[in-house]
N, C-alpha and C positions, 0 to 999 in steps of 0.2 A: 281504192274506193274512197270516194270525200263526198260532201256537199260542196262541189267545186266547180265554178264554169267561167265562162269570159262573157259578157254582153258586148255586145258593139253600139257604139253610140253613132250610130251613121256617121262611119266614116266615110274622106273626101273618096271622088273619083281617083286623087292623083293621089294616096294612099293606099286605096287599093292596089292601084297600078304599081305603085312603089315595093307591094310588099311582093305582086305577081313577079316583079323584075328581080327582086333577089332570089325569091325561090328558083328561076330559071337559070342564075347567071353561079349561083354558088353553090347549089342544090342545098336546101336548110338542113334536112333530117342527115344526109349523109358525114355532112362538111362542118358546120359551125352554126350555130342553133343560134338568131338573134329573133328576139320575139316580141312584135311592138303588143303593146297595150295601148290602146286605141280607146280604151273604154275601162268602164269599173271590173273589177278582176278579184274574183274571189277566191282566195285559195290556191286556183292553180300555179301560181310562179314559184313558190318556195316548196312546190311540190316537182317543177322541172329543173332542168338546171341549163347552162351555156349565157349566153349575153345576151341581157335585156334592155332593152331602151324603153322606157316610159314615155309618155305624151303628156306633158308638165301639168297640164289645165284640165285635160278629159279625165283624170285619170286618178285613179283610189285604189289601195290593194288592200286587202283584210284576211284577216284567220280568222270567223266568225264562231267556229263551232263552239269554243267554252262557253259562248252565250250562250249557245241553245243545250247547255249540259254534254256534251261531247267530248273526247277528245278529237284532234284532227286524226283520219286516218293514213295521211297517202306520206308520209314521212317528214312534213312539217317540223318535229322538232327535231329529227335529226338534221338536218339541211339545215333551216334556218339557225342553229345553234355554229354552225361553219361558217355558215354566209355573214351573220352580222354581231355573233359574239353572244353571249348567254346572256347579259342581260336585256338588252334590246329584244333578242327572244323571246325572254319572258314576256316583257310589256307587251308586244306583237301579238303572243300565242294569249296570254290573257286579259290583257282591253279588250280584245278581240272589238278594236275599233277601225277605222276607217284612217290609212293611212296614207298622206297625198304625197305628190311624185317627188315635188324636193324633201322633204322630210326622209322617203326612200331612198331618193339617192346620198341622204348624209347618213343615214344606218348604211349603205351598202347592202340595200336591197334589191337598188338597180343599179348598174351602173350609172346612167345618165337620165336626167330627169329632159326633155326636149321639146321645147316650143311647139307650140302647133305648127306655126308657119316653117319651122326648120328640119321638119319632119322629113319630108320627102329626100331634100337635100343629103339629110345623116345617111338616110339608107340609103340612096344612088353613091356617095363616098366609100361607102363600108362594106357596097356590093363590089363596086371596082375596083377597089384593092385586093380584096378575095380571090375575087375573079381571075387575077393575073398571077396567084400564085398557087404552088405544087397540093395539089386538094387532098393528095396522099401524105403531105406533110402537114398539113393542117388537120387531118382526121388522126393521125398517130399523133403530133402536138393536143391537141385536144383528148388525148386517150388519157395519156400518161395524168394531165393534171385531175382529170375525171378521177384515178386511180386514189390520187392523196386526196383529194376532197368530199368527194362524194360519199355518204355511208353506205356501207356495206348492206346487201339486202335481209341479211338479218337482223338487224336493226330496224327496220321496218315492219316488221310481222305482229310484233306485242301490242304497237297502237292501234294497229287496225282490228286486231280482237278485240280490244278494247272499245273501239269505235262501235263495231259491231253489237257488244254489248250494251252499251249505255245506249244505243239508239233503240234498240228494243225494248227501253224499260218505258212503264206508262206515262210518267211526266214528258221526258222527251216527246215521247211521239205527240203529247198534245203540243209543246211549245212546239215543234213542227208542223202541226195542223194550223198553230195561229199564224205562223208565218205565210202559210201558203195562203192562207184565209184572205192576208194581206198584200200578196202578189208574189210571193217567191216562186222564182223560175219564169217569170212572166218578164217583160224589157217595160221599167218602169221605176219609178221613185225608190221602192225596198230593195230594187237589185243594184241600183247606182249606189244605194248608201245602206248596203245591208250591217256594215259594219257599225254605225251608228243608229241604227232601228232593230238592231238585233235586240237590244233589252224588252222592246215589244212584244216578244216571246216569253215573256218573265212577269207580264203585268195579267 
């Protein structure tokens, strides 16, 4: 459970199509998990795990919740403390600001940070080479590094009571009432750059 979601910023036809072609040719959820962000993204990435590629220009990622009094709940800082090192974490989980794609891809937030026009191309590359090899070796290859990396699921239980609790208390839930006031969850201005309009919750 987070305040976490993907917006899509009208992505192309041939990005769509890009993402339908790898779903088909490498199966995502079973095989090897590559997740474009096509658009502002809050939360969700360092809440999943497998290979990301970013969309260099469209594209922001954020841990907004300390703004709004929270902590994150869906495992944020366990993940992200693996993924890009404790201090970068920190700054991450506490700016709780608006992070763009090459700056992630030099934390090692995403792998690759990727042009818009070279979009399509990465993923028809990254589909076809998948594509031609043992998908039973790529799901037990992908097991094993899941095993040392990933935290353990108890590790994840203490934030999200925590989450739970701090959102219940009365200041939260107003600086959640100003935010929606101001378009959260809506596809607009606070969602593309919640990470930097998050302090608006505070005023």
């Amino acid at each position: 459970m987070e305040l976490s979601h993907t917006i899509e910023r009208s992505p192309s036809r041939a990005t769509r199509r890009s993402v339908r072609r790898l779903s088909r040719r490498v199966g995502l959820w079973a095989v090897a998990f590559l997740f474009l962000v096509v658009a502002a993204c809050s939360t969700a990435p360092s809440s999943l795990s497998g290979l990301y590629e970013q969309r260099e220009h469209l594209s922001s990622l954020a841990q907004f919740e300390v703004g709004m009094g929270l902590v994150p709940g869906g495992g944020a800082m366990a993940r992200l403390s693996r993924l890009v090192g404790r201090g970068r974490a920190l700054e991450i989980l506490l700016a709780a600001d608006d992070l763009e794609g090459p700056r992630a891809e030099r934390y090692g937030y995403v792998n690759r940070a990727i042009a818009d026009n070279e979009l399509d191309d990465a993923v028809d590359e990254i589909a076809s080479r998948l594509a031609r090899f043992d998908h039973d070796a790529i799901a037990r290859t992908k097991s094993y590094v899941d095993q040392v990396t990933l935290p353990a699921d108890s590790e994840l239980v203490p934030a999200l009571a925590d989450f739970g609790e701090l959102l219940a208390r009365p200041a939260q839930q107003a600086r959640l009432a100003r935010l929606e006031a101001l378009g959260l969850n809506l596809d607009g201005d606070l969602e593309r750059y919640l990470g930097r309009r998050v302090v608006e919750a505070n005023s």
